[in-house]
C-alpha positions as a Markdown table, in Angstrom:
| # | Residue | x | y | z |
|---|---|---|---|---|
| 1 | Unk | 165.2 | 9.8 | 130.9 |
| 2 | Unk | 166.1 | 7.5 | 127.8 |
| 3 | Unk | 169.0 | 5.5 | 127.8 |
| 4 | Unk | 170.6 | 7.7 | 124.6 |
| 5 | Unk | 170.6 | 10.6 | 126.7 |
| 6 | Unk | 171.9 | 9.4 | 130.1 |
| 7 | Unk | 175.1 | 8.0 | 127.6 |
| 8 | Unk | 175.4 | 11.6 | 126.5 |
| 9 | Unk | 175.0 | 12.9 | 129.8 |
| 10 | Unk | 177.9 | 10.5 | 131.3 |
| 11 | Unk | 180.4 | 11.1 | 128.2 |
| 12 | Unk | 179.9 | 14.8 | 129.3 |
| 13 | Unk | 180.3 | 14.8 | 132.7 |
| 14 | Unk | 181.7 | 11.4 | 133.6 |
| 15 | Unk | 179.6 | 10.4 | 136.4 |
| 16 | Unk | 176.4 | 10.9 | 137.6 |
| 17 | Unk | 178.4 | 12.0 | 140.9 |
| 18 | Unk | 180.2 | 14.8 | 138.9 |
| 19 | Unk | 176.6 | 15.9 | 137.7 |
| 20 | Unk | 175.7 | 15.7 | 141.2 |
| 21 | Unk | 178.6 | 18.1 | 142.3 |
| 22 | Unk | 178.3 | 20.4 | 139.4 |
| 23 | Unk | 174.5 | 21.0 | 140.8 |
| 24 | Unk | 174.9 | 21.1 | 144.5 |
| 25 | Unk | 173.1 | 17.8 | 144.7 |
| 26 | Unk | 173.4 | 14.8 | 146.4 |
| 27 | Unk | 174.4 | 11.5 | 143.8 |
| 28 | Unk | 170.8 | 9.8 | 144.7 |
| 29 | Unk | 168.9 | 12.8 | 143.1 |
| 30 | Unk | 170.7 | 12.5 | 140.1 |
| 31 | Unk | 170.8 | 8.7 | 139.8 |
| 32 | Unk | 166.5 | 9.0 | 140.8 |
| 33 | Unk | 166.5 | 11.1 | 137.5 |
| 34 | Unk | 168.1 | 8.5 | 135.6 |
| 35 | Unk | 165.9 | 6.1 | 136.9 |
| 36 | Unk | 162.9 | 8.3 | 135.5 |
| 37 | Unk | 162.9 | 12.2 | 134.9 |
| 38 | Unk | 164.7 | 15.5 | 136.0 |
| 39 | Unk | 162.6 | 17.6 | 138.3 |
| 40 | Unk | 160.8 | 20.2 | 136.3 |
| 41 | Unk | 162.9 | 22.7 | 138.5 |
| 42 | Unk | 165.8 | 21.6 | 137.7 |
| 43 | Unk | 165.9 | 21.2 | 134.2 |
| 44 | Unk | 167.3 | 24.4 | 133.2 |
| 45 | Unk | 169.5 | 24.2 | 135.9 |
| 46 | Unk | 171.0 | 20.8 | 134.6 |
| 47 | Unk | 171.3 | 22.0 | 131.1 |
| 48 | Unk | 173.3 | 24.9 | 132.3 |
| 49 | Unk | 175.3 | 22.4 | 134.3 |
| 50 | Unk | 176.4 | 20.6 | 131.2 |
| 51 | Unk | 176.6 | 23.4 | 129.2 |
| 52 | Unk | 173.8 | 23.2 | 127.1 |
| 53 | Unk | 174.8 | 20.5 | 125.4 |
| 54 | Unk | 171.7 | 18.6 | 126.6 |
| 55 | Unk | 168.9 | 20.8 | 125.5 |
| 56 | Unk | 165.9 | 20.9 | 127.7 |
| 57 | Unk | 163.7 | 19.4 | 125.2 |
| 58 | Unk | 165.9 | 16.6 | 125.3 |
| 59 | Unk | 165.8 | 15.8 | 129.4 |
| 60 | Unk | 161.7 | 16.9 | 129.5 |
| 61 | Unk | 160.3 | 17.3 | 126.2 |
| 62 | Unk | 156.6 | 16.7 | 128.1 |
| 63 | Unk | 157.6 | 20.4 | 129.3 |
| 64 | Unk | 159.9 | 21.9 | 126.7 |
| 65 | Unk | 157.8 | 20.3 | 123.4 |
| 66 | Unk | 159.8 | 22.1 | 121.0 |
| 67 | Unk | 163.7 | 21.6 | 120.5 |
| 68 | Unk | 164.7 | 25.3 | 120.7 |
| 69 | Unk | 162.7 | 25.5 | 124.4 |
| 70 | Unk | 164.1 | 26.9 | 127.4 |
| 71 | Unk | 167.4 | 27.2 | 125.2 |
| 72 | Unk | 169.0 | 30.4 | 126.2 |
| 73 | Unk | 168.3 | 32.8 | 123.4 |
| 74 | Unk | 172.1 | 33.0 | 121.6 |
| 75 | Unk | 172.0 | 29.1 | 121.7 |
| 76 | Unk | 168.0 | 29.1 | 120.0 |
């Protein structure tokens, strides 16, 4: 994940803890992620988490190419 959007990610949420609690994962997965990439099953899961405001394309655009991707369809 790029630096810009682990920043964005932390003014958001706070912590990579409170992402952790908001998903119903432990803090290691979510600092692993940091360290290099969500889990392709959890992408959408995350992005719901912080309430879209961290598109998909944005945490895995090797799986969601374009920016309006995975994006529910009132936010596309």
């Amino acid at each position: 994940m790029n630096e810009q959007t682990q920043k964005r990610i932390l003014l958001l949420c706070g912590s990579q803890s409170e992402l952790a609690r908001r998903l119903g994962k432990n803090s290691q997965t979510v600092s692993a992620w940091f360290r290099a990439q969500v889990a392709s099953a959890e992408v959408l899961n995350a992005c719901r988490a912080l309430n879209w405001e961290i598109t998909p394309h944005e945490l895995r655009p090797d799986l969601y190419p374009n920016p309006t991707d995975g994006l529910p369809q009132k936010e596309a």
